[in-house]
N, C-alpha and C positions, 0 to 999 in steps of 0.2 A: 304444809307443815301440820304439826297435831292444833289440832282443832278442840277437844277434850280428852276428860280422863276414859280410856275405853273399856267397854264392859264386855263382860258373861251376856251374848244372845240369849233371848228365850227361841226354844227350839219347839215349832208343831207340827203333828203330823196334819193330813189333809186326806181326813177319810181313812179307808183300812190301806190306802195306798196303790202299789201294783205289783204283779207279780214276777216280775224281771228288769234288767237293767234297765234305767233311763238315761237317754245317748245325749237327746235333746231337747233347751228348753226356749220358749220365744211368747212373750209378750206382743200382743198381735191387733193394733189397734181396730176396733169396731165402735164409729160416731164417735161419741164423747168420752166414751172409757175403752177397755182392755182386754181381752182375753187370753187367759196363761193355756197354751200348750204344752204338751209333752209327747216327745215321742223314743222310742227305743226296740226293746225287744222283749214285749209283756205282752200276755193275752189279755186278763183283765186289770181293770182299774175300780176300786171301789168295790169288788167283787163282781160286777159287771162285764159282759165280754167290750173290749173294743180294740182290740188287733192292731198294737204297735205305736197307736195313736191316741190320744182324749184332751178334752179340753175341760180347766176347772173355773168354774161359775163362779166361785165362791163359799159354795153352799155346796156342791158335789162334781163330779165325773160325770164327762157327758160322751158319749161316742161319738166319731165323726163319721157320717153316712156318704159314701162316695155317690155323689148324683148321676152320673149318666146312666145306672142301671136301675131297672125297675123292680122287684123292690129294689133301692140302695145297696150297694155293701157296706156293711159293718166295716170301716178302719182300712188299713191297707195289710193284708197279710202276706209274709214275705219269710225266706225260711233264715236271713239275718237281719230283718227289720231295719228301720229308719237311722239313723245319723247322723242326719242334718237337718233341720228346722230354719226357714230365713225369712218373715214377713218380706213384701212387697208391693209397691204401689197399687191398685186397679190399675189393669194392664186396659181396662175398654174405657175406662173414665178417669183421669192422672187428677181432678180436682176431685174426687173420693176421698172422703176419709175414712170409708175401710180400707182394711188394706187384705192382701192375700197371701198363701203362703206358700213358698217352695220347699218341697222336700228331696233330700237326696239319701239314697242307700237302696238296699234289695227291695227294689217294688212288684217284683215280678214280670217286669218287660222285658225278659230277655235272660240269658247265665250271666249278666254282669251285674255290676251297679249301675243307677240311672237317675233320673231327676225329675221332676213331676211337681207341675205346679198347682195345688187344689184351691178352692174357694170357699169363703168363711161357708159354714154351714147353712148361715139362712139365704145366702143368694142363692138365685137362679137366672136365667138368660131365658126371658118367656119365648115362643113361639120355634126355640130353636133348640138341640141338645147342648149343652154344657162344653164346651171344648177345652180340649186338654192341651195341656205342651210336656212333650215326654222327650227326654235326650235318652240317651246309652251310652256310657262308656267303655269302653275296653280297657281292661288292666286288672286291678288290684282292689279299687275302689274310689269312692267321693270321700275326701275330710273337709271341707269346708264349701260353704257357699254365701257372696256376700253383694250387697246394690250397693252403687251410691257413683260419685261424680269421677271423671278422669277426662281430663285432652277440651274440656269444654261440655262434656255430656253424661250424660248418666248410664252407667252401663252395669250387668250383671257380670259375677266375675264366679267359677268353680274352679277349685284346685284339689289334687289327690294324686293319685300313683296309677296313673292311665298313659296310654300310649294313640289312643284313639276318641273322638267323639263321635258317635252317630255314622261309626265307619269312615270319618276321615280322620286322616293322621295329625294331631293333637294333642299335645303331651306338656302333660302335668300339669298346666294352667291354661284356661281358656277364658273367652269374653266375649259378650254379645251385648248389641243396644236395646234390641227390644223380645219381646217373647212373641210375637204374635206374625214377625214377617222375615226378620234376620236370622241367619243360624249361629251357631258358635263358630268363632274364629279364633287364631290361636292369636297368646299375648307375647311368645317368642317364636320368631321364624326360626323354620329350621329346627332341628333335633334338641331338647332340650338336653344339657352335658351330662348331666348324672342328680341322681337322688329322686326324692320326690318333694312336693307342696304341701304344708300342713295348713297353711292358715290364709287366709285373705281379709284384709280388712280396706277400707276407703277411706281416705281423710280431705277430708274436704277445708282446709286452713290452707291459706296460700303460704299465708308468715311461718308455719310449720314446714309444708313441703308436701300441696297436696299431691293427692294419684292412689294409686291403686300398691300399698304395702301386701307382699306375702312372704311368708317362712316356709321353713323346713329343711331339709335336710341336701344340698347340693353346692357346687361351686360355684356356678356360673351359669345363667340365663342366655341359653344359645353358646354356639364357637363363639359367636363376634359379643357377645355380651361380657360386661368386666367381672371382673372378681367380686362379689360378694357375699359369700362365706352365709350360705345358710336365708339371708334377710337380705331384703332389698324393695326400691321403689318404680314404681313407673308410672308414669305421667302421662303414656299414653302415644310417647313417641319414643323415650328414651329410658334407660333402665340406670340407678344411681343406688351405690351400694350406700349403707350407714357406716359409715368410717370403712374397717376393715373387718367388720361383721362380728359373728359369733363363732368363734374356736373354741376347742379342745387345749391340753397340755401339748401338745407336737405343733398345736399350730394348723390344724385339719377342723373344717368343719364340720361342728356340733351342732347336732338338731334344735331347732327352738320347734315346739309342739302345741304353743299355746300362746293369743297376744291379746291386749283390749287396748282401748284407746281413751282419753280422758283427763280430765286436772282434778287432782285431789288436794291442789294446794302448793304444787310445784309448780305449776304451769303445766298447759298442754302437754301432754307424754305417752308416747307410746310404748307400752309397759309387754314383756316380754317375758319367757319363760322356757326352759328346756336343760336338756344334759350341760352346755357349755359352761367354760373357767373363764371363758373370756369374754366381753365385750368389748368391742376394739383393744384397748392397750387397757383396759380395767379391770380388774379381777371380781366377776360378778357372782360368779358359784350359785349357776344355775337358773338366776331370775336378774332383768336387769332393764333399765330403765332410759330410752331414748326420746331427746327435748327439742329434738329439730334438728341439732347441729352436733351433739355428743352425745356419748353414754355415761351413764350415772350406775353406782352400783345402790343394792336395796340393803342396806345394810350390811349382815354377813351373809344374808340371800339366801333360798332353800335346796341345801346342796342334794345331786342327786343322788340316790339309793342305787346301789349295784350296779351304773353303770345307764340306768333308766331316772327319767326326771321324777321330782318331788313333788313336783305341783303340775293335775291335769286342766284347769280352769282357771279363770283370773274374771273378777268383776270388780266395777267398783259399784260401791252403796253408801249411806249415809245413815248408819245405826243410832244416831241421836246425839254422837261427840263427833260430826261430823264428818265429810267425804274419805274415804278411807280405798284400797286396792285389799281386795280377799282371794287368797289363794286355794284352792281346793288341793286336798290332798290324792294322791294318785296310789298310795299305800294305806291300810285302815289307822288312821289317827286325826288329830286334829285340822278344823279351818283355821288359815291363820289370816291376822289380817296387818298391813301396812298402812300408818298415819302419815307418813312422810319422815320421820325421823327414829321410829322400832317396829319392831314385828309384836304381835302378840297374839300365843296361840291360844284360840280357845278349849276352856276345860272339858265340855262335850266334846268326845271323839267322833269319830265314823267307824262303824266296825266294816267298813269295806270302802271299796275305790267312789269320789265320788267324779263324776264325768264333765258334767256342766252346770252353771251356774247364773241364773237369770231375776234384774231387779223387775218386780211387778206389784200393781197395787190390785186385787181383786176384791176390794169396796171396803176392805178391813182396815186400809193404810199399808203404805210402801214398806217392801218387805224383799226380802233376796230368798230365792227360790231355788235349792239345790235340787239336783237329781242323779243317779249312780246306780252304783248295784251294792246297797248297805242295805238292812236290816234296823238296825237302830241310828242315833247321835245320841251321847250320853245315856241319858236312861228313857230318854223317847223314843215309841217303838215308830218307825216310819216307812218301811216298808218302800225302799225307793225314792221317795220324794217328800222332801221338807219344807218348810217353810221358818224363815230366822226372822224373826223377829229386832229389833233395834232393841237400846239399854232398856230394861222392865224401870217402867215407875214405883219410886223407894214407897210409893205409899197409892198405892191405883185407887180409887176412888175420895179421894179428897182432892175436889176442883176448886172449895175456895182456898187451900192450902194453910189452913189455921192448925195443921197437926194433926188433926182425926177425922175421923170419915162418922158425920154424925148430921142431924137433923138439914142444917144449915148444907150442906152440900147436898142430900135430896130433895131438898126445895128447888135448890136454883136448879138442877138437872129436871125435875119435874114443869119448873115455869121455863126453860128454853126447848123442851123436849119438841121434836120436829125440826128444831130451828138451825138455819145452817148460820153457825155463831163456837167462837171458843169457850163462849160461858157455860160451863156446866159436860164441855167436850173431856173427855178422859184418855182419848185413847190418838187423839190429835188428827184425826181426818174433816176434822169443821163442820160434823152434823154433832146434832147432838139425839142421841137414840138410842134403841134397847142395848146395844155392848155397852153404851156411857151408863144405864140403869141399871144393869147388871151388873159391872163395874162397882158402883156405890152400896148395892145388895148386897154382894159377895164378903164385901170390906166394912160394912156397917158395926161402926163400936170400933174399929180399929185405930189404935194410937200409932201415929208415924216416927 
């Protein structure tokens, strides 16, 4: 439920940005903290070449050097670029806490789409070359790819508009346990009925309904698989629709294009998105909200445009009036975001589509990270890729909060400076350091 009054994001860019759309975005754990990727269909980032792919530090754009060639190649160049970004365990060590990353879309292995698992940048595999895990698909393409638990175990799961994996016949969803000795098997026997897979996510809550959830656009999973309209689950043995799914006006199923998973305050909910009027018997208008056992609708919901959905991305984040669901717009206008009880759009637009949208902390404090093919959000020029910030402080530089940002607040930030402590912290990440000094510089003399 709402949690506070919600605000106008502050919107940054990050760098001069990149030169073409961003498909996808993935927070990618390395030891202790994070690194934000991106990937799409840009040559440079930062003004920098790095071909599809970059990672930001913080502080800048970094290319990703593909290790098995000597020199490296710069990124992955491909004449549609990447799509899908998915962190992943270490596949040689499961008590790592790096993790690594799969990507899917045009890598060059072939006239299709395919899937290619790379490794953070500073690894290597001494004594030996780098190995790779490359699939191919046949069809149309990859739209998603996702890990996590089903049936007892952990498995990877890809879905898109394919008729083949790696030359066997495989269609529309596939799954494997490991990357390094199993291949992909399929998750319906037999002909899948019609449509394709947009989405795959894992839920791992038994009191919810774990297994292996995906969407898109179809009847029914296999002849012998039941009606589920679009959405459905599986566990790993058996396939169980969510009521009576996602329809249209006639009662035909309506594509869902986009899901996330998470509690903003309702409880556990797997939150949903696409063309559909219906969820189950609920009149959702295009975005709608499933709690284990029913559907919920999101208010008046974001109905679709022309026949195509309103919203391409769904996250949830925590802008500072707590846990919220943000919907990306799929048309150039505003993000909007859902507290549990209104929408509210925000006043920065997008002057173009944005694609994806990912929560990451890179050392500044937790922040939701869009990426698209826009040009601006409101009057920040961003070049592809943003970064939102949570509510701005009515007064940023006054730590000890007496109204004005004066002597008394650069003392105490000068005697905690270094110190990891809230005293004298401004910008709420628990150091206290040059943004918190800069902070109080910038604001210095100012009445709240």
């Amino acid at each position: 439920m709402a949690s506070g009054e919600p605000c106008d994001p502050v919107v940054e860019a990050l760098g001069s940005g990149v030169d073409g759309p961003v498909r996808a975005i993935a927070s990618v754990r390395r030891g202790d903290a994070s690194q934000l990727y991106i990937a799409g269909k840009f040559t440079t980032a930062g003004g920098e070449l790095m071909n599809n792919i970059s990672m930001w530090d913080g502080a800048g754009w970094n290319a990703y050097r593909f290790l098995p060639f000597e020199p490296p190649t710069i990124g992955v160049p491909g004449s549609r670029g990447i799509s899908v970004l998915q962190p992943i365990p270490n596949p040689f060590d499961p008590k790592s806490p790096d993790e690594f990353i799969m990507l899917g879309g045009d890598l060059l292995l072939g006239d299709s789409d395919s899937v290619r698992v790379f490794f953070p940048m500073e690894v290597s595999i001494t004594g030996s070359p780098v190995p790779q895990f490359d699939t191919e698909v046949q069809g149309f393409g990859i739209c998603d790819i996702a890990f996590g638990p089903v049936g007892g175990t952990s498995k990877f799961a890809l879905a898109g508009d394919f008729s083949a994996v790696n030359g066997e016949p495989i269609e529309r969803i596939a799954q494997r346990s490991t990357i390094l000795e199993a291949d992909w098997q399929p998750v319906v026997n037999g002909s899948f009925t019609s449509g394709s897979v947009a989405c795959v996510e894992f839920i791992d809550d038994e009191s919810f309904g774990e297994g292996l959830y995906f969407s898109g656009l179809f009847d029914r999973p296999g002849i012998d698989g039941p009606i589920c309209n679009s959405i459905c689950r599986w566990d790993g043995e058996a396939f169980y629709p969510l009521d009576s799914g996602l329809t249209g006006p006639v009662g035909a199923p309506s594509p869902a294009t986009t899901m996330t998973y998470g509690d903003i305050g309702e409880g556990p909910s797997l939150y949903v998105a696409g063309t559909f009027t219906l969820a189950g018997a609920v009149e959702a208008n295009g975005i709608a909200r499933w709690d284990g056992s029913a559907w919920h609708a999101l208010g008046d919901g974001r109905p679709p445009l022309l026949g195509q959905p309103s919203v391409s991305a769904l996250a949830i984040f925590d802008d500072g009036s707590g846990p919220a669901l943000y919907a990306a717009p799929a048309f150039p206008g505003p993000i909007a975001r859902w507290d549990g009880e209104q929408w509210q759009d925000f006043s920065a637009e997008s002057d173009g589509t944005v694609y994806t949208m990912a929560v990451h902390d890179d050392g500044s404090g937790e922040a939701l990270y869009v990426g698209g093919d826009f040009a601006v959000i409101g009057d920040t020029e961003v070049s592809g890729i943003a970064r939102i910030r949570g509510c701005a402080a009515p007064c940023p530089g006054d730590v000890t909060s007496d109204g004005t940002v004066d002597l008394a607040d650069l003392n105490l930030v000068l005697a905690n400076f270094g110190q990891t402590t809230t005293d004298g912290d401004t910008d709420g990440d628990g150091v206290v350091n040059l943004i918190d000094l800069n902070a109080v510089l910038a604001n210095f003399g100012s009445a709240c």
